[in-house]
C-alpha positions, 0 to 999 in steps of 0.5 A: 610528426612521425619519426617515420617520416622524420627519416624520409626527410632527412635521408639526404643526410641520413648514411646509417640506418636506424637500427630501432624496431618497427613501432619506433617508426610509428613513434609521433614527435611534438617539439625538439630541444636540447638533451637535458631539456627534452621531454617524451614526444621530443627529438633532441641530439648528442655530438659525440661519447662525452655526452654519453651519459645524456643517453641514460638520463634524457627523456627524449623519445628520439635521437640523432647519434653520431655513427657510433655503436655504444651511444646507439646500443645505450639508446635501443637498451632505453628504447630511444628510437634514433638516427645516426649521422657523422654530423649530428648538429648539422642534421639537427639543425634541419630538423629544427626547421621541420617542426619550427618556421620563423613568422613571416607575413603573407605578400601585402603592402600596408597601406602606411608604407610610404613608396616612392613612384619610382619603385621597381616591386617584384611579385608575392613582396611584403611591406609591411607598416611605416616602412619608406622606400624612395626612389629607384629602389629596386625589389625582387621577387619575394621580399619580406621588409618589416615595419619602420624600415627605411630604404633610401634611393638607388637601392637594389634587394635581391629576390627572397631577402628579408629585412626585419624591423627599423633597419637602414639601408643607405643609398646605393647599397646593393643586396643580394638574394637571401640575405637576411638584416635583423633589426637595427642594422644599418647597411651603407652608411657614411664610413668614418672619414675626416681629414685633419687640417689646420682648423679641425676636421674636414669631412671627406664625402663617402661617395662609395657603395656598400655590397652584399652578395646572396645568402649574408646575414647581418645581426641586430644593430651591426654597422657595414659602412661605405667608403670614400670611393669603391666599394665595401663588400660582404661576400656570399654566405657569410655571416654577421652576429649583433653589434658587429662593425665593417669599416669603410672600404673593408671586403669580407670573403666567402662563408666568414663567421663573425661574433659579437662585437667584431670591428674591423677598421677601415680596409681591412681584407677578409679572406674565405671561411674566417672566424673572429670570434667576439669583440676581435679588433682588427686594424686598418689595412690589415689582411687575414687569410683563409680559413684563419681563426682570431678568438675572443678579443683578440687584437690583430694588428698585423697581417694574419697567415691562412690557416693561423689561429691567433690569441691575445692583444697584439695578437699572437700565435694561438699555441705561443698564447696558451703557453704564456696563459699557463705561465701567467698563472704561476707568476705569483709563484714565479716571482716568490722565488726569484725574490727568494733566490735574491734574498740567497744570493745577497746572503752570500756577497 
């Protein structure tokens, strides 16, 4: 790709032009990767001045700079042709999508596929080798279902959607259009419900649903349960890392980012635009509002405010939590010298 015509088709996020010579816009691009990994003929990217010395050491020919005047002199001074933007990772992650495309097989069925009669199939779908449909699912236009998926009755899958290899979709569950299920992932199962008695548990029967709505991605081997009654409910463009559990009955809002090895217990509230980073727990019923942020391994059993940042196990106020940290590092120190100022005081009794 020239980088000529890499401009033309980032311009929509381009709002300053590149100041570089004429022959760097007949400049061919091959790949793309990170800074101190790219090579001649590669485009890569830097978010700000504190990677201002992979300007001088890379060996990329073309880079996205932030809208600063240092980084884009450095760059012209090596001869780097580039592009400025206020957000470089952003605009490198649609660069990313014009030199790479992930594998995905042309509209087909195999003839292994095992599909219930009572299936409604959109157009230009794939399915691919082992996958079992049973009845009443419903398919939209444009589906990519891998091999060794099982989809159980009563299902519906919005239009675009792709669902990769062995993962599970219970009965009933509803997913929107583009979205994404990476391999391993179960998507309305029984959630967790056992009433004691006298004599053990008795199981409570998970007559809910689990929802999805459009653009959800849901990471390799993560869980989202279904309730006892209502509904578990992922909402639109949020997005689940590997190994990430939802209880039962739990609803997750709009455009949340969820790590690693999140769980959140049964009726747990999410609010919009959440981060948990990873292995966070979160107890049952517990409420996190707007745009909150628990980072790693952080114990929330209590409801969070929008907007807080929380640490630690119980979780506690992120700044109260540094403070602490800090001072956990001098304990040793700390307790020298109380056992000094012992020792002093019984000195003189």
């Amino acid at each position: 790709m020239k980088f000529s015509e890499l401009l033309k088709k980032l311009s929509a996020s381009i709002t300053q032009h590149s100041l570089n010579t004429a022959e760097s816009t007949d400049l061919e691009l091959w790949g793309i990767d990170a800074i101190d990994r790219a090579e001649a003929g590669m485009l890569s990217y830097i978010e700000g001045p504190k990677f201002a010395a992979y300007v001088e050491k890379t060996a990329a020919s073309a880079l996205i700079l932030p809208v600063d005047e240092t980084l884009q002199t450095q760059a012209t001074q090596r001869g780097i042709a580039w592009l400025s933007t206020p957000q470089p990772r952003l605009v490198f992650a649609e660069a990313i999508g014009l030199f790479y495309q992930p594998f995905r097989p042309a509209p087909s069925i195999h003839p292994s596929a095992i599909i219930d009669p009572n299936t409604t199939i959109g157009d230009q779908v794939y399915i691919g080798p082992h996958v079992v449909i049973q009845a009443g699912v419903t398919i939209g236009d444009g589906v990519c279902i891998h091999p060794n998926v099982t989809i159980y009755p009563d299902v519906q899958i919005g239009s675009r959607t792709i669902l990769h290899a062995s993962c599970t979709i219970h009965e009933r569950s509803q997913i929107g259009a583009d979205c994404v299920i990476h391999s391993g992932a179960v998507i309305g199962a029984e959630g967790f419900g056992f009433v004691p008695t006298a004599e053990g548990w008795f199981k409570m029967q998970q007559s809910g649903v689990t929802v999805l709505e459009d653009g959800v991605e849901v990471g390799c081997n993560s869980t989202i349960d279904r309730p006892a009654v209502g509904e578990t409910r992922i909402q639109k463009n949020t997005k689940l890392d590997n190994l990430v559990h939802i209880g039962h009955g739990c609803r997750v809002g709009e455009n949340c980012a969820l790590a690693a090895q999140v769980g959140l217990a049964g009726g747990v509230v999410v609010g919009n635009q959440v981060i948990l980073a990873g292995q966070v727990g979160v107890a049952n019923q517990a409420k996190i509002g707007d745009k909150a942020i628990a980072t790693a391994q952080a114990g929330i059993h209590s409801n969070v405010k929008a907007g807080e940042i929380v640490s630690d196990s119980p979780a506690i106020p992120n700044k109260l939590y540094l403070k602490i940290s800090a001072i956990r590092k001098r304990l040793p120190e700390i307790y020298k010298t109380i056992k000094e100022l012992q020792r002093q005081l019984n000195d003189h009794q």
